[in-house]
C-alpha positions in Angstrom: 0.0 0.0 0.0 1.9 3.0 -1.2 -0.5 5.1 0.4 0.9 5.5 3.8 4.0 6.7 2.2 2.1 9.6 0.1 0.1 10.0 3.7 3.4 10.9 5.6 4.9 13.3 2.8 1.5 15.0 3.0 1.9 15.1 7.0 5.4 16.2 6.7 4.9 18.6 4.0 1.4 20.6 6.2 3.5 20.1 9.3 6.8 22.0 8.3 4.5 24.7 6.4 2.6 25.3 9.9 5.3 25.5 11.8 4.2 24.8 15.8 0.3 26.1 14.3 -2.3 23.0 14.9 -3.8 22.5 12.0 -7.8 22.3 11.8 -8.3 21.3 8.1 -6.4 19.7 4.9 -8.2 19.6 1.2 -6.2 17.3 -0.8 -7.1 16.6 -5.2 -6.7 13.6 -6.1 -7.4 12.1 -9.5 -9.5 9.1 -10.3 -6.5 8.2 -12.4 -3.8 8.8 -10.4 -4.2 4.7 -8.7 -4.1 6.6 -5.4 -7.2 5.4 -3.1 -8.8 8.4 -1.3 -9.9 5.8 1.9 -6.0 4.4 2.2 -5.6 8.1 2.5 -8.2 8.6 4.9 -7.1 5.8 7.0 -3.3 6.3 6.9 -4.1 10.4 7.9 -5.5 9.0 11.4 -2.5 7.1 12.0 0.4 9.4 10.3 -1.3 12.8 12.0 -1.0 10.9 15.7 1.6 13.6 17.6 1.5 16.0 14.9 0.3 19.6 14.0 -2.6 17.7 12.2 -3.7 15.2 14.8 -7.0 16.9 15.4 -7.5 17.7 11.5 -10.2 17.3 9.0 -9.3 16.0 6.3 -10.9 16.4 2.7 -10.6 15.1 -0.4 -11.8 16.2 -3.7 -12.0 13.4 -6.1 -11.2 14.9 -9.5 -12.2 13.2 -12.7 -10.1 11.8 -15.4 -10.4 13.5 -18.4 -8.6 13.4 -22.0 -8.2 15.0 -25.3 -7.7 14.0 -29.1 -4.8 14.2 -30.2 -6.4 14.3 -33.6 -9.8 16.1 -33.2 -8.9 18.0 -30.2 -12.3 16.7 -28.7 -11.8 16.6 -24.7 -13.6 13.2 -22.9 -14.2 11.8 -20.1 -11.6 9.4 -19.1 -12.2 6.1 -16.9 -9.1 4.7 -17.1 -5.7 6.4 -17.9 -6.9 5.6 -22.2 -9.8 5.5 -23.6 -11.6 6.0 -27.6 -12.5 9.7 -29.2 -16.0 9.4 -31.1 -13.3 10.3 -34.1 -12.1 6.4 -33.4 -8.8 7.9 -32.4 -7.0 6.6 -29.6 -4.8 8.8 -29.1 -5.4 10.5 -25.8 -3.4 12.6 -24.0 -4.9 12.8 -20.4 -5.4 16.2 -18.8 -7.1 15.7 -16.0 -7.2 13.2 -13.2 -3.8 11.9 -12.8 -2.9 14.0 -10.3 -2.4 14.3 -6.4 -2.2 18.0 -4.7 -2.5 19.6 -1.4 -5.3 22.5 -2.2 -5.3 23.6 0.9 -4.5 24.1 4.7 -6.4 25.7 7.6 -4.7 26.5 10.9 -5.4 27.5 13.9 
């Protein structure tokens, strides 16, 4: 499970930014292509945030859909999986969205 790793970057990175703050709240993107699992994440947070600025947190975690476009038609689709099919018949995708993993945001106290 390579989520607990990702978890404690994400703990290390909001706890160094906040400094001796508590934290109250964490947003986090993460793509639906990105073979991250938003409730690894949510279960690692409890565990990682234990005697940190974030123990007491909220965490969210905006589930961003994958999306493509044509290399051919420029047509942008929805993406379910990291290729897909244009209606053009092209398969040549390039994804755009949904593949990634950010911290959107931090709220402390």
């Amino acid at each position: 499970m390579h989520e607990l790793g990702i978890t404690r970057n994400i703990v290390a990175i909001v706890s160094e930014n906040a400094g001796d703050r508590p934290v109250s709240r964490i947003t986090l993107d993460i793509g639906k292509l990105s073979a991250i699992m938003p409730d690894a994440i949510r279960f690692c947070f409890d565990i990682c945030s234990k005697n940190t600025p974030l123990e007491n947190a909220r965490l969210e975690i905006n589930e961003i859909p994958g999306q493509g476009r044509c290399d051919i038609c420029g047509n942008t689709i929805e993406l379910e999986q990291p290729f897909g099919q244009c209606e053009c018949g092209s398969r040549r995708i390039t994804c755009i969205a949904g593949d990634e993993m950010k911290i959107r945001e931090m709220e402390v106290i």
